[in-house]
N, C-alpha and C positions, 0 to 999 in steps of 0.2 A: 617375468613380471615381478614387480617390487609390493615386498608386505610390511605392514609394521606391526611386529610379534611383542604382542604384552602378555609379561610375566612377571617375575620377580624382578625385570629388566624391561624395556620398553627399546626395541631396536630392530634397523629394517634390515632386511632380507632380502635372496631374491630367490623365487620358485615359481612354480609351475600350477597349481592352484593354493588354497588354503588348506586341505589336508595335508599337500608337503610340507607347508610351512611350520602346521603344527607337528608333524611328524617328525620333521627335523631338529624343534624343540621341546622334547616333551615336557619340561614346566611349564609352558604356554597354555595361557587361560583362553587366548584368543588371537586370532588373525584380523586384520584390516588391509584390503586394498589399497596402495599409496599412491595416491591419483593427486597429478598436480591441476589445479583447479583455478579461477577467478571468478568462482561465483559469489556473489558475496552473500554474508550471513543477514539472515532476516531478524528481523527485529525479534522474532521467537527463539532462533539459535541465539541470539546476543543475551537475551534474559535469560536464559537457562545458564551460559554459561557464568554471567556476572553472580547470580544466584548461586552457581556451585564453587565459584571463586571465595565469594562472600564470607561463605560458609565454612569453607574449609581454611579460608586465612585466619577467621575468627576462632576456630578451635584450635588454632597453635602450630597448623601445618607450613613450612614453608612455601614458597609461592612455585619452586618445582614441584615441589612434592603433589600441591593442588593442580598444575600443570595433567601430571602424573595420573592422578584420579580421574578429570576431564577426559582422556586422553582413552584411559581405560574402560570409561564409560559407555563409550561412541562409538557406533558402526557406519557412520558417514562421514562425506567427503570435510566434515571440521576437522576430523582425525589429523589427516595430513595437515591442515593450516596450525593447528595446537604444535604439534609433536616440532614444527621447524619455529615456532616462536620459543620452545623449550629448547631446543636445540641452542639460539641465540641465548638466551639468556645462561645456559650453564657453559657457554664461551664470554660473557662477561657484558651481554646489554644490558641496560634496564628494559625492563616490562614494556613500558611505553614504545621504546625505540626499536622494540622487538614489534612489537603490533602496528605502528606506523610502516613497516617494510612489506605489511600483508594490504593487498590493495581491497581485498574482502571483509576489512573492518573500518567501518565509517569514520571519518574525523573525527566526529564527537564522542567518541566511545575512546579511540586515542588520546585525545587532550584531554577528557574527562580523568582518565587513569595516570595521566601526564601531573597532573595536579593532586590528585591524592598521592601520591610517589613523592612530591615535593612536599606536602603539607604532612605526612605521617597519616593520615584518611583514609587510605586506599580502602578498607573492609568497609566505611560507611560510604563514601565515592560507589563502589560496587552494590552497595545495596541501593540508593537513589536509581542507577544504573539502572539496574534490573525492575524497580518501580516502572521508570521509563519507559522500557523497550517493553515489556511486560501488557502497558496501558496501548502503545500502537500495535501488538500483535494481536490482542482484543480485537480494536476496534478493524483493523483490517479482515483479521476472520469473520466478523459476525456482517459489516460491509458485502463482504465478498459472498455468506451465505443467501445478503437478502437482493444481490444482484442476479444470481442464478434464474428467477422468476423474468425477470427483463429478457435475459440473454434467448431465454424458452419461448417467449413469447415472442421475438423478434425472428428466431428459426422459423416456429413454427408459422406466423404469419408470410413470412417469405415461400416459406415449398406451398402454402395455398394457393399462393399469387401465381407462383410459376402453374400450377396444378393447372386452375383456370386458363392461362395463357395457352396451357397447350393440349388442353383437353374440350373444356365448353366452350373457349370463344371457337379453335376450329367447329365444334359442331355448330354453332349459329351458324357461322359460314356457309356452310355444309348446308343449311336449312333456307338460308336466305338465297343461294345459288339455285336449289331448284325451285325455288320458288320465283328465279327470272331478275333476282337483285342482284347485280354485280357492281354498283356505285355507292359506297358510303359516306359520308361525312360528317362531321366535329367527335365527338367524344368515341363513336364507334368505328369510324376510320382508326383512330389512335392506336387503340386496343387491337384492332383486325392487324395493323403494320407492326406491334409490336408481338401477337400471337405469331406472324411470319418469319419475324427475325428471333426466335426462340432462345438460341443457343446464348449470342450476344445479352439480349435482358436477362439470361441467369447469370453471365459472368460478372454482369454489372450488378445485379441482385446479390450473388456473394461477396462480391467486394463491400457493399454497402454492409452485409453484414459482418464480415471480420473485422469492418473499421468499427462498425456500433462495439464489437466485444473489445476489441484494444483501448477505444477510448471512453467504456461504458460510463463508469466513474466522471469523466468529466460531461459528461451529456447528462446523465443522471442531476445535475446542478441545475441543469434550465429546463426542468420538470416541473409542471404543478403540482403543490403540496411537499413533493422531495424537495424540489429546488433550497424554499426558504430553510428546513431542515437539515439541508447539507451545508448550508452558508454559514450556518448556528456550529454545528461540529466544527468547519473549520476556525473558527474564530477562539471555540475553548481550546483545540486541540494546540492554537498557537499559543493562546495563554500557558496552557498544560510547560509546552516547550519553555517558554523563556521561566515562568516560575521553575522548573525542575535544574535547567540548567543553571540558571543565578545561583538557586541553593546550591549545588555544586560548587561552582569556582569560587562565592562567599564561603564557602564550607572549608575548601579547601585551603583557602587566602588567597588562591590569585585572582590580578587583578583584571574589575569588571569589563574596561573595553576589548579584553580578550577574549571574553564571553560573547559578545556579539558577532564575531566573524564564526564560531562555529553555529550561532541562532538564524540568523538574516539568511543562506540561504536555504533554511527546512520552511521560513516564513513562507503560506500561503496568500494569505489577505496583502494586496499591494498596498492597500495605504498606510497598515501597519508594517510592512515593509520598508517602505521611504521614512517613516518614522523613526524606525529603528537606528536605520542608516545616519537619520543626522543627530540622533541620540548619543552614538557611539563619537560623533566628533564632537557635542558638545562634553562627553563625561571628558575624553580626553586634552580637551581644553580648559578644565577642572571644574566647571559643573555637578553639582550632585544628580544624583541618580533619578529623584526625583522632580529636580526642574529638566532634566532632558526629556523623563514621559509628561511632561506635562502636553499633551494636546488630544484635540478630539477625539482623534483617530485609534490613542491607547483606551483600551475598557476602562470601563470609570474601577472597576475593582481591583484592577494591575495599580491604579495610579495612588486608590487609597491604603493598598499594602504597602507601595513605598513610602509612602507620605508618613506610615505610622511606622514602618521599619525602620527608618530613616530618623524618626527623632527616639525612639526608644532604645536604638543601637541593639536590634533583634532581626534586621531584615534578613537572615536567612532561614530565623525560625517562620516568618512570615512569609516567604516565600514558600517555604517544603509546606504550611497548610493551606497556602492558594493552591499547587499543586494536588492536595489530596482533597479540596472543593472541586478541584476540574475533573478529577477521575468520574465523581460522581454524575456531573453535570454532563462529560462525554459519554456516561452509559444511557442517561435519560435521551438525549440525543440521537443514539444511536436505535435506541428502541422509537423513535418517532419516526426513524428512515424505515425501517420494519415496519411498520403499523399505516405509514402512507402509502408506502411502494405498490402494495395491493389496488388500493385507491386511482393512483396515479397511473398505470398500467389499463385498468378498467378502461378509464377514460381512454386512453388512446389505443386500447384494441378495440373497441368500440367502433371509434372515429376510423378506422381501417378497415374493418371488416364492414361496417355502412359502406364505405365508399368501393369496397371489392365488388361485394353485394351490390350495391345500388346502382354500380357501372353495370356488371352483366344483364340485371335485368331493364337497365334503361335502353341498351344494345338489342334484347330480347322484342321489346315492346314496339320499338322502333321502326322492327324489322316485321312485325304484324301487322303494326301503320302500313308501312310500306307495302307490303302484301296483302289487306285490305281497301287498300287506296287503288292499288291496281286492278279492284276486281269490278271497281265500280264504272 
């Protein structure tokens, strides 16, 4: 098995666990498993490392050296993705072109780096950076905290269902057979044929639920209360994007229709999608920036930050503060998806548990009818 032993040096190995490895080396501060990976880094490994980049280029380290410290830091699988980007680069890549060969760091983090590299920026490039990825690993965490209640609720309404199907509706049965009922029909036929075929309604009952948990987040959108809440985040969150990235490649100097093809496809909202899209041939056909968002479908706030960027010749300082209005904006956001989800769950456990409820005992009642009709 292969290690990468950081010490005074940083270099792989190969042994048998990490005690050999350090045993082998006794400067070694540390062992790391070298596992070749394509997972790719989450928006929380990406800011952590832009932030420890940032940091350490700005106090005067070189970009190995900072490589080096990242490297040393880490007892996960970025180890290995860091250590073969350092690798390239002290054989003679640039940074960027070392990170473009890792399929585990997104385009935009590439050509974001790509541009500070060419403009001399790279430490401010890395701090925008890490603002960035920084503000999506937020908001996916605290997302993901307040989806958890959905997921619980949707299990647990599921093993009631089945509970039911194969415990009470058989005793009705059971009740309504010696009682001389062997014919049922509408609502309690249903239920009887599907208490019969047991096995089949829970394979189909779990599958409904592992599609609910896979595509929770997008179901979660055509929810009442969530719904209009989640339409609102996606809308800052794309503002979020293009202000953060403009400042960038303005920051940087390159130029803006190359901004777009890393923007358009993180874009969520489609009509600010198809916007974009013809934004980018109109800038390229020399349009300014601000007659291309010119239309409905840009926020009216995107369009007066260029409008006023654009005649003061400041639009990236007015970009990087649209940006830091949307951080604030996707946290208020984010706490209204919190604050409804509760609401919005009520209601449709509610509406489930009535109709679980309200089946067995219309099945119940039905079957008294039935068995008081026959006595008369």
């Amino acid at each position: 098995m292969e290690f990468l032993v950081i010490g005074k040096t940083i270099r792989k190995i190969e042994a048998r666990s990490v005690k050999e490895a350090l045993r082998l080396n006794p400067d070694a501060i540390n062992a790391v498993p070298y596992k070749k990976t394509v997972k790719k880094l989450t928006p929380l490994d990406l800011s952590i490392v832009a932030t420890d980049l940032e940091t350490m280029l700005t106090s005067g380290l070189s970009l190995s050296e900072a490589l080096d410290g990242i490297i040393s830091s880490k007892n996960d699988y970025t180890v290995t993705i860091f250590f073969e980007i350092r690798t390239d680069i002290l054989s003679g890549l640039q940074f960027s072109t070392a990170l473009a060969k890792r399929k585990e760091i997104p385009p935009l983090f590439v050509e974001s780096v790509r541009a500070g590299e060419e403009s001399g920026q790279l430490p401010q490039v890395l701090k925008t950076l890490a603002v960035y990825y920084r503000t999506i690993a937020d908001v996916h965490s605290k997302i993901g905290l307040a989806l958890i209640m959905p997921v619980a609720t949707i299990i647990a309404t599921a093993v009631v269902f089945i509970y039911m199907l194969n415990s009470l509706f058989p005793q009705l049965r059971s009740f309504a057979r010696d009682a001389g009922i062997t014919k049922f029909t509408g609502v309690t036929n249903f239920f009887f044929t599907l208490s019969n075929n047991i096995i089949p309604v829970a394979i189909v009952v779990a599958a409904f639920v592992i599609l609910f948990i896979k595509y929770k987040d997008t179901i979660m959108r055509y929810l009442p209360f969530v719904g209009k809440a989640y339409t609102l985040l996606d809308t800052h969150m794309d503002i979020f994007l293009i202000a953060s990235v403009l400042n960038l490649v303005l920051t940087a100097g390159t130029k803006v229709q190359q901004a777009f093809n890393y923007i358009i496809p993180s874009i969520k909202l489609k009509n600010l999608k198809e916007v974009l899209k013809q934004a980018q041939d109109k800038v390229k056909r020399g349009s300014s920036l601000a007659e291309s968002f010119y239309s409905p479908s840009v926020p009216g706030s995107m369009r007066n930050v260029v409008e006023v960027g654009e005649r003061s010749g400041r639009l990236p300082v007015m970009f990087e503060k649209l940006a830091v209005s949307m951080v604030s904006n996707i946290d208020n956001d984010v706490k209204v998806i919190e604050n409804s989800m509760p609401i919005a769950l009520t209601l449709i456990l509610g509406v489930v548990v009535f109709a679980l409820l309200g089946t067995f005992y219309y099945t119940y009642f039905a079957i008294i009818a039935q068995v008081m009709g026959g006595m008369k």
